[in-house]
MDAnalysis code that builds the backbone (N, CA, C; Angstrom):
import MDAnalysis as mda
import numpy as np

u = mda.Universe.empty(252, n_residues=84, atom_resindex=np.repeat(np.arange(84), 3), trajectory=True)
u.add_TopologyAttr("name", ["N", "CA", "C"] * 84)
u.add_TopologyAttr("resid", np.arange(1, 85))
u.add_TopologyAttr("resname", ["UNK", "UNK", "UNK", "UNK", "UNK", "UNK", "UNK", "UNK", "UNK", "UNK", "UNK", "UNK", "UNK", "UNK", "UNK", "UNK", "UNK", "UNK", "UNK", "UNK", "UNK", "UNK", "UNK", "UNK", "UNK", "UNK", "UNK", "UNK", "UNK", "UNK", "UNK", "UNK", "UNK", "UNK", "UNK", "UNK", "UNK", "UNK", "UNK", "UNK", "UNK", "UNK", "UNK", "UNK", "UNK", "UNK", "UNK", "UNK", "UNK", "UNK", "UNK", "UNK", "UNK", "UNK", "UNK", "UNK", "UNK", "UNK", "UNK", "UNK", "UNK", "UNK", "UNK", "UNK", "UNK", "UNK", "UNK", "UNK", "UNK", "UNK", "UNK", "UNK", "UNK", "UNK", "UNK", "UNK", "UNK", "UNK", "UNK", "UNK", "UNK", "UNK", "UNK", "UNK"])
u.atoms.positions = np.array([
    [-16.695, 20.613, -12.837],
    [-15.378, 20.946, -13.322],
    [-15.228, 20.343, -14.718],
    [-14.317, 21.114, -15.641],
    [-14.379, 20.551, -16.863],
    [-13.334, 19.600, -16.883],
    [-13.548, 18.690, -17.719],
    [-12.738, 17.160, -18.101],
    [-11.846, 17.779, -19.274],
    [-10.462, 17.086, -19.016],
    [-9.492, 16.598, -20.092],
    [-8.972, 15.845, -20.321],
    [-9.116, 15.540, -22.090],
    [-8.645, 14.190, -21.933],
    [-7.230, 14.850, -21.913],
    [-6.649, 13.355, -21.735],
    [-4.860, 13.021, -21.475],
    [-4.805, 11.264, -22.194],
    [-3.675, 10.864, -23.447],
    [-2.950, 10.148, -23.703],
    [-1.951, 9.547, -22.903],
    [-1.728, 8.046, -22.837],
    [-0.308, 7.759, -22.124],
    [-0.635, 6.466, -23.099],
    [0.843, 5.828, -23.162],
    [1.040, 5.124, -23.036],
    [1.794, 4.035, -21.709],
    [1.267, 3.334, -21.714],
    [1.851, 2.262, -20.767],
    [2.044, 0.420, -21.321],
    [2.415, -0.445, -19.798],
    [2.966, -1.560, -20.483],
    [1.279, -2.182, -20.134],
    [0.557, -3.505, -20.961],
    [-0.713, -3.936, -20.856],
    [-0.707, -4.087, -19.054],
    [0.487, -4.554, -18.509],
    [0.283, -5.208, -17.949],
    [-0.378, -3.706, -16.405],
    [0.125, -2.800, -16.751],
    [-0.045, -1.908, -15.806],
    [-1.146, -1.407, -16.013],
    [-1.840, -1.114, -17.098],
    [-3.293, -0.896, -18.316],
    [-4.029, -1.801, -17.152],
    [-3.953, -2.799, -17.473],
    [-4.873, -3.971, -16.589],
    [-5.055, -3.547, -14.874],
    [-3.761, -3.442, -14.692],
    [-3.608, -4.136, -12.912],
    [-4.564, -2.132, -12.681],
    [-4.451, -1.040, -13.712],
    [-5.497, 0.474, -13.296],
    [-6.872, -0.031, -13.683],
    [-7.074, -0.853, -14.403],
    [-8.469, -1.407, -14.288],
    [-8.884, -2.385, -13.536],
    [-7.508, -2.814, -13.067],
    [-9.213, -4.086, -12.121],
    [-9.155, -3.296, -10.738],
    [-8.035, -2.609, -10.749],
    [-8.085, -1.354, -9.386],
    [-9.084, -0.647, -9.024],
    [-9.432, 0.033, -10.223],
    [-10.494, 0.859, -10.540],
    [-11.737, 0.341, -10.238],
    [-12.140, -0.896, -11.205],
    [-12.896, -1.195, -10.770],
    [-13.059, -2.447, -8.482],
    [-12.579, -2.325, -8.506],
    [-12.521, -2.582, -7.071],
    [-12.907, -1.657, -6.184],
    [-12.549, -0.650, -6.671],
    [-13.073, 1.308, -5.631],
    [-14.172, 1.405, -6.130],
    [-14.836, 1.203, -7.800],
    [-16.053, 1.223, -7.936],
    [-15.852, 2.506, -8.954],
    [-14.382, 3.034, -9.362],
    [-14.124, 3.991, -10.698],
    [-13.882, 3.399, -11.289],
    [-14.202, 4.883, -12.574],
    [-13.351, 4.505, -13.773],
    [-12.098, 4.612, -13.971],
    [-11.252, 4.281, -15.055],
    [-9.741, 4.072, -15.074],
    [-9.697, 5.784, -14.784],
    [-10.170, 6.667, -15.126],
    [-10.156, 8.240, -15.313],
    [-10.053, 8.965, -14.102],
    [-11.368, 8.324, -13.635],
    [-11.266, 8.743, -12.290],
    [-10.332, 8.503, -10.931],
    [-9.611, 7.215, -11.177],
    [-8.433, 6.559, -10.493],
    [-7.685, 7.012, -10.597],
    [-6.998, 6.939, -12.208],
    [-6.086, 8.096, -11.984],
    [-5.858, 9.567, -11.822],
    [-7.193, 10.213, -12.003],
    [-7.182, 11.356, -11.115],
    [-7.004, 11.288, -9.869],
    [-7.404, 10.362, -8.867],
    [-7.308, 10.280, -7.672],
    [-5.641, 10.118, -7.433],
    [-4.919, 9.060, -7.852],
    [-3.363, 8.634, -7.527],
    [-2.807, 10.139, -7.857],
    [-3.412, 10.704, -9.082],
    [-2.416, 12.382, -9.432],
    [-2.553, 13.025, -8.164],
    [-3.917, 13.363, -7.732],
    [-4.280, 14.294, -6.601],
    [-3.257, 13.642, -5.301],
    [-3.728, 12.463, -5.034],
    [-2.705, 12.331, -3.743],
    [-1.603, 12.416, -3.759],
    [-1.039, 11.980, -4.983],
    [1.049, 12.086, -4.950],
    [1.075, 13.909, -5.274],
    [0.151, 14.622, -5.961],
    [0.823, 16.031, -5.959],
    [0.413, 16.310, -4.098],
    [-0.744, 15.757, -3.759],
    [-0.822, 16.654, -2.712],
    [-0.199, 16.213, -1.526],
    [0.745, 15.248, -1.652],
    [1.703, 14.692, -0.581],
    [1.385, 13.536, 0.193],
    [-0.473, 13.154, -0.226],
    [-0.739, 12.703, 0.394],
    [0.194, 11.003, 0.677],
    [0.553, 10.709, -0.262],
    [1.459, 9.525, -0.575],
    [2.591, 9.394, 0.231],
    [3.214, 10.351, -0.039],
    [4.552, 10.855, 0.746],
    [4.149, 10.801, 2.218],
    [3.336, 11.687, 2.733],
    [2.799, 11.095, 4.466],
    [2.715, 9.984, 4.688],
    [2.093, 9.278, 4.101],
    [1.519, 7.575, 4.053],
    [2.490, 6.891, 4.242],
    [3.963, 7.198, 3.404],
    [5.216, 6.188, 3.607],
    [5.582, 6.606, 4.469],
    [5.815, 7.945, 4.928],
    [6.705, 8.358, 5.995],
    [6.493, 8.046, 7.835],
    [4.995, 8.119, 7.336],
    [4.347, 7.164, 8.771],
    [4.549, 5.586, 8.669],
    [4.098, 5.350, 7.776],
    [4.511, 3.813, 8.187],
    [6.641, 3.667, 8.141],
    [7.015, 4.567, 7.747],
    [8.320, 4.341, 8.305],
    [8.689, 4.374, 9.515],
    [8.282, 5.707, 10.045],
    [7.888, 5.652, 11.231],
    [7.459, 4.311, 12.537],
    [6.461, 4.237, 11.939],
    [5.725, 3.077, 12.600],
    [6.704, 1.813, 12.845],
    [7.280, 1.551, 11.240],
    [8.400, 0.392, 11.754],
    [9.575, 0.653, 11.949],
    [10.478, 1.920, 12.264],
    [11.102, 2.346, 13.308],
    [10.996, 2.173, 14.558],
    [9.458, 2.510, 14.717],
    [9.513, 2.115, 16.450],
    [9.121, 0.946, 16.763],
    [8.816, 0.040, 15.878],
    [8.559, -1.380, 16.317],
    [9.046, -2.261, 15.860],
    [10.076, -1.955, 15.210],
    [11.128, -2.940, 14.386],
    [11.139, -4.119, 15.159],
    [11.712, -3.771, 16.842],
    [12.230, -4.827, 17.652],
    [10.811, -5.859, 17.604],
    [9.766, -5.498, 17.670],
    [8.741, -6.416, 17.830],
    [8.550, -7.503, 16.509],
    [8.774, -6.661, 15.594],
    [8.965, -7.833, 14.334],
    [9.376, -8.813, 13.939],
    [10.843, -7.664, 14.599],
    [12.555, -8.843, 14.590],
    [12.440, -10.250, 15.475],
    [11.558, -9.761, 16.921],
    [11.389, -10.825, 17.506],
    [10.596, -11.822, 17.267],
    [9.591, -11.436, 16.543],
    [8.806, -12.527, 16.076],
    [9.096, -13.448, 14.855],
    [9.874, -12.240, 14.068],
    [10.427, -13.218, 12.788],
    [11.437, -14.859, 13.553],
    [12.074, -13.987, 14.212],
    [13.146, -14.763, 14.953],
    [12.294, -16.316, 15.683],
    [11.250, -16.138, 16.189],
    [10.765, -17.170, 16.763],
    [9.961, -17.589, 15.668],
    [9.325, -17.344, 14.886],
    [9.269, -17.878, 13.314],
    [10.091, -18.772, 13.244],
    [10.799, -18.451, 12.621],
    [12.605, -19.380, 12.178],
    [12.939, -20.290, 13.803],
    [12.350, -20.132, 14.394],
    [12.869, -21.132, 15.686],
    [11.858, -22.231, 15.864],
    [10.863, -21.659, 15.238],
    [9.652, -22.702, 15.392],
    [9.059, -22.679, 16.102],
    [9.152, -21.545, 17.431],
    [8.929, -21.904, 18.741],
    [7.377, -20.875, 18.499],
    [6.999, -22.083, 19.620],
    [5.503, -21.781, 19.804],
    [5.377, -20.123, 20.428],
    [4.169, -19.097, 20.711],
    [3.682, -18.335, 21.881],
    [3.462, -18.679, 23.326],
    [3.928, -18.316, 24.095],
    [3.171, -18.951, 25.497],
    [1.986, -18.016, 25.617],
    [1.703, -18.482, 26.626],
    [-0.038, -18.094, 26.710],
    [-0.201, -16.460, 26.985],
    [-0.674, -16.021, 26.089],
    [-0.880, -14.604, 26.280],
    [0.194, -13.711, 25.348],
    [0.529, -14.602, 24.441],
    [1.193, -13.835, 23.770],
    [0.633, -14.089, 22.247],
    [1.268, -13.211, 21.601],
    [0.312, -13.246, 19.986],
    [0.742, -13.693, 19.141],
    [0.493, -14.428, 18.494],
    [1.065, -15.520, 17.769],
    [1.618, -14.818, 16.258],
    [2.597, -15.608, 15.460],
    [3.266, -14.907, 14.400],
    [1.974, -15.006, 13.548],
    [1.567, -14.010, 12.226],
    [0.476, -14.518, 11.388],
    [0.670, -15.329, 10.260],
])
């Protein structure tokens, strides 16, 4: 497929945080952000939040309870899973 370039400006600090990204996946800044374009046009992004909304919809209560014994200090009894 043929390449185009594309100009942006941005702030350094966002410049940086697409390069050490990039390099972490093992792309280039080019190729990264081709990838973030492709998934937010193709929704893929939008699924991603909407499930994990999902997800903590239905398990809110399990959170809430653990935050809660967090803040209480209180230990797990045995067989139960400890806060992380």
């Amino acid at each position: 497929m043929a390449k185009t370039q594309l100009g942006a400006r941005v702030d350094e600090d966002v410049a940086e945080r697409a390069r050490e990204r990039a390099a972490d996946l093992g792309l280039s800044v080019g190729d990264y952000l081709a990838r973030l374009v492709r998934d937010d046009a193709g929704g893929l992004r939008a699924r991603a939040v909407d499930a994990a909304a999902r997800f903590l919809a239905e398990h809110q209560a399990v959170f809430d309870e653990a935050e809660a014994e967090a803040e209480d200090g209180r230990r797990p009894a045995a067989g139960e899973l400890a806060p992380p």
